[in-house]
GUKE-193379 format. One record per residue (C-alpha): residue number from 1; x, y, z. Coordinates in nm, 2 decimals. Example, Ala and Ser with C-alpha at 12.3 -4.5 7.8 and 13.67 -1.06 7.14 Angstrom:
tiba 1	px 1.23	py -0.45	pz 0.78
tiba 2	px 1.37	py -0.11	pz 0.71
! end
This chain:
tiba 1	px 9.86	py 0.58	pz -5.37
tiba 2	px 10.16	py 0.72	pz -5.19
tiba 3	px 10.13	py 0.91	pz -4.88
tiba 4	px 10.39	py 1.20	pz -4.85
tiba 5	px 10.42	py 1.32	pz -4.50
tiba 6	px 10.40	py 1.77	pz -4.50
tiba 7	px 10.52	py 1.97	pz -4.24
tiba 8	px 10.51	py 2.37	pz -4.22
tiba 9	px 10.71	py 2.63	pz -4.10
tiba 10	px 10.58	py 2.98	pz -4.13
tiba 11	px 10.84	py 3.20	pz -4.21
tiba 12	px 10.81	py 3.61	pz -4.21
tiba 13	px 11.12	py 3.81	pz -4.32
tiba 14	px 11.02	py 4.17	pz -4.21
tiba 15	px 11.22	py 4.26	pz -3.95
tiba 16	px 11.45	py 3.99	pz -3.88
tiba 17	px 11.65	py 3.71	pz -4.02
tiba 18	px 11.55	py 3.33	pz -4.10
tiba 19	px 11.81	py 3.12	pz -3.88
tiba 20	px 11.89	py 2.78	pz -3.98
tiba 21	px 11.62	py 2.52	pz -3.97
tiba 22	px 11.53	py 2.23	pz -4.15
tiba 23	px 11.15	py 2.20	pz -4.27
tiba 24	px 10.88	py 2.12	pz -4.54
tiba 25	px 10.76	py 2.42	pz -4.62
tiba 26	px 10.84	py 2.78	pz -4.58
tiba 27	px 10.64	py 3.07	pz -4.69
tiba 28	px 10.76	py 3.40	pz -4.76
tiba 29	px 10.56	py 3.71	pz -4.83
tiba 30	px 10.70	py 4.08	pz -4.92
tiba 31	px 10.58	py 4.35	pz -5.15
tiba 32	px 10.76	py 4.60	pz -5.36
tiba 33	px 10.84	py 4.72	pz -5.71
tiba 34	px 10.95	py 4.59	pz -6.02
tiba 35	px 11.30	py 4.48	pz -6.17
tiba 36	px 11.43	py 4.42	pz -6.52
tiba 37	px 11.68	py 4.23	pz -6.67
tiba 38	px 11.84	py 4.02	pz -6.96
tiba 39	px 11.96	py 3.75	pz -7.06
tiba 40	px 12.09	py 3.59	pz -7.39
tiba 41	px 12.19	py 3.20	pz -7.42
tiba 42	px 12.44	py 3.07	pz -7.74
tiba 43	px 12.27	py 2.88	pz -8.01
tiba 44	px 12.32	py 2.56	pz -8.11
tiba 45	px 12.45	py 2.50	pz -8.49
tiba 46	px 12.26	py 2.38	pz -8.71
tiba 47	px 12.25	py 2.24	pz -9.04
tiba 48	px 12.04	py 2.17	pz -9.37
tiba 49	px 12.02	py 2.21	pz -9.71
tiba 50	px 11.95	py 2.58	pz -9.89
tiba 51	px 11.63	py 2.65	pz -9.83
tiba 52	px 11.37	py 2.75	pz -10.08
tiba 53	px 10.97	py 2.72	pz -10.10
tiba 54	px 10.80	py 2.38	pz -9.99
tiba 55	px 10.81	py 2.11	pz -10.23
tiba 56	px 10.58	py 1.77	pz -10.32
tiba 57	px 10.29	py 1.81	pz -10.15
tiba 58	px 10.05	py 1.58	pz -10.11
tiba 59	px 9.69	py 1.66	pz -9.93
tiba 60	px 9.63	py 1.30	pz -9.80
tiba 61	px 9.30	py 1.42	pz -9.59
tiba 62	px 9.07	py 1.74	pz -9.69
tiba 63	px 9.09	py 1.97	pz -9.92
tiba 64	px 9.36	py 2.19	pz -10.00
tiba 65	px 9.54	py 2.32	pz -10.32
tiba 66	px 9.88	py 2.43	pz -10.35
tiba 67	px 10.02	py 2.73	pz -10.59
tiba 68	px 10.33	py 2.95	pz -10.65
tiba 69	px 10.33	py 3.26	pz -10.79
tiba 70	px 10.73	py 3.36	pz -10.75
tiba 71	px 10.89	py 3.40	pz -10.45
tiba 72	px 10.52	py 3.32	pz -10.27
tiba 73	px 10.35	py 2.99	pz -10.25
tiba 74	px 9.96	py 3.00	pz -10.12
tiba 75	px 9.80	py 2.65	pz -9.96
tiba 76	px 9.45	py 2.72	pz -10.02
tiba 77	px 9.24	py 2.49	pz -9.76
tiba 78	px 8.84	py 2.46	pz -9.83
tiba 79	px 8.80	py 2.19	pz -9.53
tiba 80	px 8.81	py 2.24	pz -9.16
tiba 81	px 9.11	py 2.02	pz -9.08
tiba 82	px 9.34	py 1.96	pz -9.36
tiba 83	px 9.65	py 1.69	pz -9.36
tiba 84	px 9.97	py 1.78	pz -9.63
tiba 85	px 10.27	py 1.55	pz -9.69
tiba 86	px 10.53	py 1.75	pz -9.79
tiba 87	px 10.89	py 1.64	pz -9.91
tiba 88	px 11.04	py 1.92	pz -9.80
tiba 89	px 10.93	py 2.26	pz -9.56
tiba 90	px 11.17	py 2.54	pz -9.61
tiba 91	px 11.11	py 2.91	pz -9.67
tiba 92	px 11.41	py 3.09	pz -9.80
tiba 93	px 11.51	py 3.46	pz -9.73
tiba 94	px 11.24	py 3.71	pz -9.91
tiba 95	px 11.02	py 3.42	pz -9.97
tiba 96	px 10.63	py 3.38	pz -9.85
tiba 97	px 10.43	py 3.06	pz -9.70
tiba 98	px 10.07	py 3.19	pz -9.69
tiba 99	px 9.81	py 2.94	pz -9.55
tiba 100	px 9.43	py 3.07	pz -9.66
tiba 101	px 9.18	py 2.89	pz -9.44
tiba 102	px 8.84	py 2.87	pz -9.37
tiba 103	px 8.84	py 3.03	pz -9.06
tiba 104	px 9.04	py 3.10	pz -8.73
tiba 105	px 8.96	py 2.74	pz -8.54
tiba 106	px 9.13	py 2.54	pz -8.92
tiba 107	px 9.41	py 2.35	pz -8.84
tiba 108	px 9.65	py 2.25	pz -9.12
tiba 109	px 9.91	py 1.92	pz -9.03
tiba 110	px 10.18	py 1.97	pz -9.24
tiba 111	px 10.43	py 1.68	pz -9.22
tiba 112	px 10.80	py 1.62	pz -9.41
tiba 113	px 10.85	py 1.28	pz -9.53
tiba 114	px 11.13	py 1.40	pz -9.70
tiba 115	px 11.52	py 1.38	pz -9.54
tiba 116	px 11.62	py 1.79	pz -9.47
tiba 117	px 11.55	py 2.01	pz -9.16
tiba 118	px 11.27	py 2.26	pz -9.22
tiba 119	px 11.45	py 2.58	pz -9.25
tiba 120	px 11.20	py 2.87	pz -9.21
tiba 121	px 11.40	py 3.24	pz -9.30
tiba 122	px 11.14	py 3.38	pz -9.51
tiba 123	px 10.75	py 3.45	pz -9.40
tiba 124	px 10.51	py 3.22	pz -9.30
tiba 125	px 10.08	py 3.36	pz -9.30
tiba 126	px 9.78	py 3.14	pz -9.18
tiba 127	px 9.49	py 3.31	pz -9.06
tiba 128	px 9.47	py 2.98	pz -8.89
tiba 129	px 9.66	py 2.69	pz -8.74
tiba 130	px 9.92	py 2.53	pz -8.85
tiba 131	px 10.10	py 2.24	pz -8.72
tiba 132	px 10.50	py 2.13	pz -8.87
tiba 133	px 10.64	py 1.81	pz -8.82
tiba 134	px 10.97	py 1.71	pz -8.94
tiba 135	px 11.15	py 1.45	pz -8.75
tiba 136	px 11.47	py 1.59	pz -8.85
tiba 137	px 11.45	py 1.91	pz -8.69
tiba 138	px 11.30	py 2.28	pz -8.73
tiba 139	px 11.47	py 2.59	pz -8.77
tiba 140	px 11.34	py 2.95	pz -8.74
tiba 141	px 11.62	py 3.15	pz -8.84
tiba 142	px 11.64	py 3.55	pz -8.75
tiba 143	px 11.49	py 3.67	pz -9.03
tiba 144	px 11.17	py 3.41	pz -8.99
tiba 145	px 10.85	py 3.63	pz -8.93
tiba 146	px 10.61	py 3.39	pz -8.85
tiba 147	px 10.23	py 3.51	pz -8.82
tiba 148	px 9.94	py 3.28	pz -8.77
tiba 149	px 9.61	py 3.21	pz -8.56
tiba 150	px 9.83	py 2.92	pz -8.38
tiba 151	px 10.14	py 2.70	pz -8.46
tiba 152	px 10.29	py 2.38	pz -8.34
tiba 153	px 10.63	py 2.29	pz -8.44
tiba 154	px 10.74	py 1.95	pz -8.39
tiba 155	px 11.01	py 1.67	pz -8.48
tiba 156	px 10.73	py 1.39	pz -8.31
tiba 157	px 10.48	py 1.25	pz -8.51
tiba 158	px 10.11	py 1.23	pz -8.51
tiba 159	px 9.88	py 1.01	pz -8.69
tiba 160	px 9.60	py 1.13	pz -8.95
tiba 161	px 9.36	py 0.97	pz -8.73
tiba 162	px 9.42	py 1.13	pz -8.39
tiba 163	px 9.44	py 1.47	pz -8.59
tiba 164	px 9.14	py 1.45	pz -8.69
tiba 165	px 9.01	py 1.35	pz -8.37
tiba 166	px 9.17	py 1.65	pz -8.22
tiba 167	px 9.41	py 1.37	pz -8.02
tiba 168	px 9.66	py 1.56	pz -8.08
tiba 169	px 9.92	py 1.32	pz -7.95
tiba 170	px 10.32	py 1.35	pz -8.05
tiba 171	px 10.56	py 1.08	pz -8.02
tiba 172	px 10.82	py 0.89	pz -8.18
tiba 173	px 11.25	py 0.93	pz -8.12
tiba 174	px 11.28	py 1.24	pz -8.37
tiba 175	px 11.66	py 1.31	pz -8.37
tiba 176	px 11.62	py 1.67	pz -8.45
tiba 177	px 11.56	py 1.99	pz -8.28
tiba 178	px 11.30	py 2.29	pz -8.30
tiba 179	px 11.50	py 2.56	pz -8.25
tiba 180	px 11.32	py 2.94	pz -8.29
tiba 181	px 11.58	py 3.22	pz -8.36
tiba 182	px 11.32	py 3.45	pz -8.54
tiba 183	px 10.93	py 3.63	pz -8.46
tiba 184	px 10.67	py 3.41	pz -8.40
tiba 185	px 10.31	py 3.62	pz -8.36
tiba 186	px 10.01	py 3.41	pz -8.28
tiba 187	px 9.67	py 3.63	pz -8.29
tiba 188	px 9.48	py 3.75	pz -7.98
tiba 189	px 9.40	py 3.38	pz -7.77
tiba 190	px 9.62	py 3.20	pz -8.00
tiba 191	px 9.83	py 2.91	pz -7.89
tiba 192	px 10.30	py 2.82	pz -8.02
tiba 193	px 10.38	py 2.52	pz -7.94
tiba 194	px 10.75	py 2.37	pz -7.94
tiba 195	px 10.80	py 1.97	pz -7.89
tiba 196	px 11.06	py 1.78	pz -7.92
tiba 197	px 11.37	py 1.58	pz -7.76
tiba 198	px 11.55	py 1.95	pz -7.75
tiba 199	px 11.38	py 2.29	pz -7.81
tiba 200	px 11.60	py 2.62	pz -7.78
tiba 201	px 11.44	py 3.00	pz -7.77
tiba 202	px 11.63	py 3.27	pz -7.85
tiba 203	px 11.44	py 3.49	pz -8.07
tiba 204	px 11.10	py 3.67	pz -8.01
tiba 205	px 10.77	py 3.48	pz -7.90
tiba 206	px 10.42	py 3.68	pz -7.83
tiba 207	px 10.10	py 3.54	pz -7.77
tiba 208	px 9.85	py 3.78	pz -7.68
tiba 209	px 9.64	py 3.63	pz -7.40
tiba 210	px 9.76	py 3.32	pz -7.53
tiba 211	px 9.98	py 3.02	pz -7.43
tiba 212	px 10.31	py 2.95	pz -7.51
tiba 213	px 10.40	py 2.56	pz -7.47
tiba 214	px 10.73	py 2.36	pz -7.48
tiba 215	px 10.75	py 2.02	pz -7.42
tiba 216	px 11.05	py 1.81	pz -7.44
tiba 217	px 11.01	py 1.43	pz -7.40
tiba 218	px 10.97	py 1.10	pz -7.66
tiba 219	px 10.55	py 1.15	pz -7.59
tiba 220	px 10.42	py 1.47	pz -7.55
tiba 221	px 10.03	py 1.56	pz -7.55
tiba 222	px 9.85	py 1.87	pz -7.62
tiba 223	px 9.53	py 1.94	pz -7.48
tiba 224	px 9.35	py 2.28	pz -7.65
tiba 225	px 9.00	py 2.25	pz -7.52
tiba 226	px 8.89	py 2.46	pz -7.28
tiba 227	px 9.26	py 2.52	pz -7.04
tiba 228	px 9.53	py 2.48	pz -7.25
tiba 229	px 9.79	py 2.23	pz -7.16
tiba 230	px 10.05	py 2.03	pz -7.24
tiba 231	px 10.21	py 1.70	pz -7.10
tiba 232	px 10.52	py 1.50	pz -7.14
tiba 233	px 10.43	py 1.14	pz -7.07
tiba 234	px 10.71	py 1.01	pz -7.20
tiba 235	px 11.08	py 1.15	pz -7.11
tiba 236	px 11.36	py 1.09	pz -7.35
tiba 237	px 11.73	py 1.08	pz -7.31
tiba 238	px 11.88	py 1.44	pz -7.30
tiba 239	px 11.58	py 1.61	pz -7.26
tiba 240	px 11.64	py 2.00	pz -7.29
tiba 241	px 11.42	py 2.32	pz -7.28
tiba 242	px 11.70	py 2.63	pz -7.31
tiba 243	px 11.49	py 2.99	pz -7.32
tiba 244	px 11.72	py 3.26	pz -7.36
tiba 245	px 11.48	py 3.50	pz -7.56
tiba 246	px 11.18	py 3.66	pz -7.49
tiba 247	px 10.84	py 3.52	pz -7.48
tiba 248	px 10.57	py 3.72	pz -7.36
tiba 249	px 10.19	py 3.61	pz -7.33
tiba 250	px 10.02	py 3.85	pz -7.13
tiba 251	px 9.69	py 3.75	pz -6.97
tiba 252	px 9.79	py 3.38	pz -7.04
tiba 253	px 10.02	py 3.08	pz -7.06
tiba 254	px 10.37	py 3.02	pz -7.05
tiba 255	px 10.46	py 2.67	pz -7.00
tiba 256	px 10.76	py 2.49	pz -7.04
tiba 257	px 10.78	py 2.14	pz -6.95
tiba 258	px 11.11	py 1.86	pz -6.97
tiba 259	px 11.12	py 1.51	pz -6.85
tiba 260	px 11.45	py 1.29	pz -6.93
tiba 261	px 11.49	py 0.94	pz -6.83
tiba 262	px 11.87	py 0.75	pz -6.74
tiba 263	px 12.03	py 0.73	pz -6.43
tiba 264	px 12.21	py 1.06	pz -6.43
tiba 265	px 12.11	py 1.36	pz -6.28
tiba 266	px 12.09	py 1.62	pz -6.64
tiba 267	px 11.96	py 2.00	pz -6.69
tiba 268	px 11.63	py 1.94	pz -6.82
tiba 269	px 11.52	py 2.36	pz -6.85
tiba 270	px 11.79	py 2.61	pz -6.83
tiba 271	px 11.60	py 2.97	pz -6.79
tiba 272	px 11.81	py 3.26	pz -6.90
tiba 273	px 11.59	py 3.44	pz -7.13
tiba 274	px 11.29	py 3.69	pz -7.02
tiba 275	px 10.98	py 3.50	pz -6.97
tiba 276	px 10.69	py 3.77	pz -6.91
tiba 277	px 10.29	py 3.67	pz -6.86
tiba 278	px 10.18	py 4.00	pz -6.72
tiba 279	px 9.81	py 4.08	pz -6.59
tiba 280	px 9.63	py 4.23	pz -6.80
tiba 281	px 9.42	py 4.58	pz -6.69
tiba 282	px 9.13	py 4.38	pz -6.78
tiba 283	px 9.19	py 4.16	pz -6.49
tiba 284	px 9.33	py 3.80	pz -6.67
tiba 285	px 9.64	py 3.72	pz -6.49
tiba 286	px 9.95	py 3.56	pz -6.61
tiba 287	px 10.12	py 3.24	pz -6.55
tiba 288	px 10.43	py 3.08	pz -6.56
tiba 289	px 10.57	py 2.69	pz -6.53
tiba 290	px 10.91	py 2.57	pz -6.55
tiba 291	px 10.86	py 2.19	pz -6.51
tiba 292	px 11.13	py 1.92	pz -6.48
tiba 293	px 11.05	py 1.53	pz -6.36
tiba 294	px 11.05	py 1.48	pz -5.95
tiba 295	px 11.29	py 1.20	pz -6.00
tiba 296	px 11.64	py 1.29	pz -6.12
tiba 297	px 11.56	py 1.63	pz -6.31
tiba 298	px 11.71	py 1.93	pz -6.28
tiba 299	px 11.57	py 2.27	pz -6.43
tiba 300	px 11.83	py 2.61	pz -6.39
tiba 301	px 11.66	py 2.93	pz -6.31
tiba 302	px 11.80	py 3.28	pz -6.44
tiba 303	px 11.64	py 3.58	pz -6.66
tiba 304	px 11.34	py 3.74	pz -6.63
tiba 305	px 10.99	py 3.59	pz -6.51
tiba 306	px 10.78	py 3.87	pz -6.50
tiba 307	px 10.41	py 3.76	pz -6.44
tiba 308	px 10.34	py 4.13	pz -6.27
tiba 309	px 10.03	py 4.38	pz -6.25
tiba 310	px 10.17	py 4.69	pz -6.37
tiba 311	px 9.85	py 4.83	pz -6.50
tiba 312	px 9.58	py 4.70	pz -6.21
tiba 313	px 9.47	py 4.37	pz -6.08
tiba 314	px 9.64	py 4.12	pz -5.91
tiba 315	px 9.98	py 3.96	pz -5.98
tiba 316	px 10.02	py 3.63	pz -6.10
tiba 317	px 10.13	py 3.29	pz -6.05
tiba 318	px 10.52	py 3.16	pz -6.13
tiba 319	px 10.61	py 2.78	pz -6.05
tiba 320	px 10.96	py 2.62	pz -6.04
tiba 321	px 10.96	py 2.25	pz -6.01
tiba 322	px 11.17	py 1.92	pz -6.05
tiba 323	px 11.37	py 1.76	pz -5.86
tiba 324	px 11.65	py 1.97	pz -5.84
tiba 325	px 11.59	py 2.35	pz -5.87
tiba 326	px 11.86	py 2.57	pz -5.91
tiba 327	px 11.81	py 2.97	pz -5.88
tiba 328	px 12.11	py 3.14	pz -6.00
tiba 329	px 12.16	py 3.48	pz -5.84
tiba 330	px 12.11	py 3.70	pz -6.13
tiba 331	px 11.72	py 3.55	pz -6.13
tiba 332	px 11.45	py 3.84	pz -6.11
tiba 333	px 11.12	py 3.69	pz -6.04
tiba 334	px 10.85	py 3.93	pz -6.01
tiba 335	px 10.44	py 3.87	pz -5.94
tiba 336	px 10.44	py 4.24	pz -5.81
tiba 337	px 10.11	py 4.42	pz -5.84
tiba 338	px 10.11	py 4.81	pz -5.74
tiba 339	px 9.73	py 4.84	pz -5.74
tiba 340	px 9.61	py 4.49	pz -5.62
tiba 341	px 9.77	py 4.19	pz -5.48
tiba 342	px 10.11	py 4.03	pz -5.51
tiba 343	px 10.11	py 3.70	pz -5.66
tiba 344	px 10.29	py 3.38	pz -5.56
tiba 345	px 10.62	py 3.24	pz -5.66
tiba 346	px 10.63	py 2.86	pz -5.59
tiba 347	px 10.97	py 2.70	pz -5.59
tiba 348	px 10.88	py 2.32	pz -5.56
tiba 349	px 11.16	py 2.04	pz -5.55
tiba 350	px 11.25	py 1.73	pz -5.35
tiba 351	px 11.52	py 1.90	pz -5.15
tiba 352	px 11.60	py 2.24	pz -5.11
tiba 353	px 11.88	py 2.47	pz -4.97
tiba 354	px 11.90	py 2.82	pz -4.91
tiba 355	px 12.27	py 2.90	pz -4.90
tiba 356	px 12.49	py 3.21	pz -4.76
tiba 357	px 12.50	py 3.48	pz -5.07
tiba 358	px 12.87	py 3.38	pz -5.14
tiba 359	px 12.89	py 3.06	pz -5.06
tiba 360	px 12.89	py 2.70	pz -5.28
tiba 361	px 12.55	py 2.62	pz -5.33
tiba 362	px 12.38	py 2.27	pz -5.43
tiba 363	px 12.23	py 2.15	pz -5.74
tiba 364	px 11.89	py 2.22	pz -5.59
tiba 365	px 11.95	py 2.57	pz -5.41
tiba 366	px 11.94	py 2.94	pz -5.37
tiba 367	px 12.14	py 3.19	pz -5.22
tiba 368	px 11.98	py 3.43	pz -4.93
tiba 369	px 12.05	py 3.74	pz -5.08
tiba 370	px 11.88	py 3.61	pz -5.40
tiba 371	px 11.61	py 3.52	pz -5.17
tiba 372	px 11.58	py 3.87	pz -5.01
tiba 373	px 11.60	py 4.01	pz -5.33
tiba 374	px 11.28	py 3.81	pz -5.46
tiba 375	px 11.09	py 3.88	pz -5.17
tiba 376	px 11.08	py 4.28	pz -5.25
tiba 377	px 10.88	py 4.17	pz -5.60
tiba 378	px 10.69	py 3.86	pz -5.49
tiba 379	px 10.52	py 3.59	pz -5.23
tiba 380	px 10.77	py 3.32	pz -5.22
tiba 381	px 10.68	py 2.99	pz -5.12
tiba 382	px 10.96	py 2.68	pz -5.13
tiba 383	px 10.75	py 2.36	pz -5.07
tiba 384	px 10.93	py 2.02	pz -5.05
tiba 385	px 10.82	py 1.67	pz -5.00
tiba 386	px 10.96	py 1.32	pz -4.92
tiba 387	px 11.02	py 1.16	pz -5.29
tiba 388	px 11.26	py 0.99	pz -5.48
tiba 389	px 11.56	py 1.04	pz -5.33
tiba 390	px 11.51	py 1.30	pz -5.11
tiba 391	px 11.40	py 1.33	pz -4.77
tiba 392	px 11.21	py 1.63	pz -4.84
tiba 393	px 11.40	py 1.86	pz -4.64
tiba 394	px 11.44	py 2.24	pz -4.64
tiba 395	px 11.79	py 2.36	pz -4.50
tiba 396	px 11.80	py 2.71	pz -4.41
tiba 397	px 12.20	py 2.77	pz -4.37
tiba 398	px 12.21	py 3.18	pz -4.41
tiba 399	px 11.98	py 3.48	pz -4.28
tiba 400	px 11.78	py 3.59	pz -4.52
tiba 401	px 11.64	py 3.99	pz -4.46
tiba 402	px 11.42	py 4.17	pz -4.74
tiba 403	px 11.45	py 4.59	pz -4.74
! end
């Protein structure tokens, strides 16, 4: 086991200026209200045949039948789990995917063995889970309303075996991407869940005291008993995570995770969107992770990550961690919690620098009046440690004063 050697500095704003100083820790703590903002990121293109209605299925475990009526084919699943091969996965414009199930824990793997991208425009119903993998990419377009118990969209695969094991284990070197430009709804406690080498949000994600999961990597796990989580064991090369739409989940899980592997330092989550996990006024707070690799990887921080208390409780819980971790100065990061206490922001990479408002910045920095700012809607705490390349070092080079 490796030791890492932690120092601490105890830093308080109020009242006067943070000189320069080099540490392993600083803490931060300020309290105020709450600011909004936006962001939008550019899509990707992408490509694939007209899509239509699903086509050549074949239930290869459990039960399930498959019918069209028109413009609205119905996947009628008698057993718990159900597994579907399916030559192609595509829901045109005004066309219906409806997934009847036994119940609201039914899972239904639906995988394309087929060569086109799914193309989802249309609708797509379960009143339980369903799980999409296509190794040669998924597309929710705008006009995709997607509304289910849970749903996991992937260009990985995952054997029959471990499915029905609840393993549910992705891997492989899919070439594609899931990319979600439309609504996705997932009932009350339900669970999206994006893996692949590159995922890109920019359309409209709620999960009502649910989780919302990215993963990008070559082997990706999902764990949903008990805690939901997800882990990239694997990294791949060109790993990407781009939100720049909205995902809310209040009273749960936002968690978006990247690991890429090569020499080269690469963007492995770039943040512009609006990420929000508020507390609920039932008292289940939010949280939020944006999670690169601790050797080379590099995550860029910007939007909205709102995991506030606007209704009662306590604030949340926001983490920032890889390597490198860059806050851009349009960031609002906000944990704020008018009737209870504020929560934590946790900035978390090797090295860190806090920079003078106007100056150059690093790949792994933040400016001081960024980090003023942030203190007026959240505890801030930057933690560092001796790793990979880094000595672990926290290099204060502006003052930093929170009004």
């Amino acid at each position: 086991m490796k030791t890492i050697p932690t120092h601490r500095v105890n830093l308080i704003p109020f009242g006067s200026p943070l000189e320069s100083a080099t540490s392993r820790l600083v803490r931060l703590t300020a309290f105020a209200g709450l600011a909004v903002t936006s962001a939008f990121v550019e899509m990707p293109a992408a490509t694939a045949a007209s899509p239509t209605l699903p086509t050549g299925a074949q239930t290869v475990s459990g039960a399930a039948t498959v019918k069209q009526n028109g413009s609205t084919l119905t996947v009628t699943q008698t057993s718990e789990k159900a597994v579907t091969n399916w030559q192609s996965f595509n829901i045109g414009a005004g066309k219906t995917v409806n997934f009847v199930q036994p119940s609201a824990s039914s899972v239904s793997l639906n995988r394309v063995i087929g060569n086109d991208v799914s193309v989802i425009q249309g609708a797509l119903n379960a009143n339980g889970k369903v799980f999409l993998l296509n190794p040669n990419g998924v597309l929710f377009t705008a006009s995709a309303q997607v509304n289910v118990g849970g749903i996991v969209a992937s260009t990985l695969r995952m054997s029959t075996e471990d499915f029905l094991a609840g393993r549910y284990t992705f891997e492989g070197a899919g070439s594609g991407a899931v990319v979600n430009q439309g609504n996705i709804t997932v009932a009350k406690g339900g669970f999206v869940g994006l893996i692949a080498a590159k995922v890109t949000n920019t359309g409209n994600i709620v999960a009502p005291e649910g989780s919302v999961l990215a993963g990008a990597g070559n082997r990706v796990t999902l764990d949903l008993g008990g805690p939901i989580k997800i882990k990239v064991e694997q990294g791949v090369l060109d790993a990407l995570i781009e939100q720049g739409g909205v995902i809310r989940a209040d009273g749960g899980l936002v968690y978006l995770t990247a690991k890429a592997v090569g020499e080269v330092t690469s963007t492995v989550i770039n943040h512009t969107g609006i990420t929000e996990a508020k507390t609920l006024s039932a008292g289940k707070d939010g949280k939020i992770y944006l999670m690169g690799g601790m050797e080379k990887d590099r995550i860029v921080v910007g939007g909205k990550l709102d995991a506030s208390a606007p209704n009662g409780g306590d604030g949340g819980f926001v983490e920032t961690s890889a390597a490198n971790v860059k806050i851009n100065d349009d960031v609002r990061v906000t944990t704020a919690a008018p009737k209870g206490k504020t929560g934590t922001w946790l900035i978390d990479p090797v090295d860190f620098t806090i920079a003078d408002g106007t100056g150059e910045k690093t790949t792994s920095s933040m400016g001081a009046e960024t980090l003023g700012n942030a203190l007026k809607f959240s505890n801030v705490t930057i933690q560092t440690s001796s790793d990979s390349d880094g000595n672990g070092d926290i290099n204060v080079n502006a003052k930093v004063t929170s009004i």
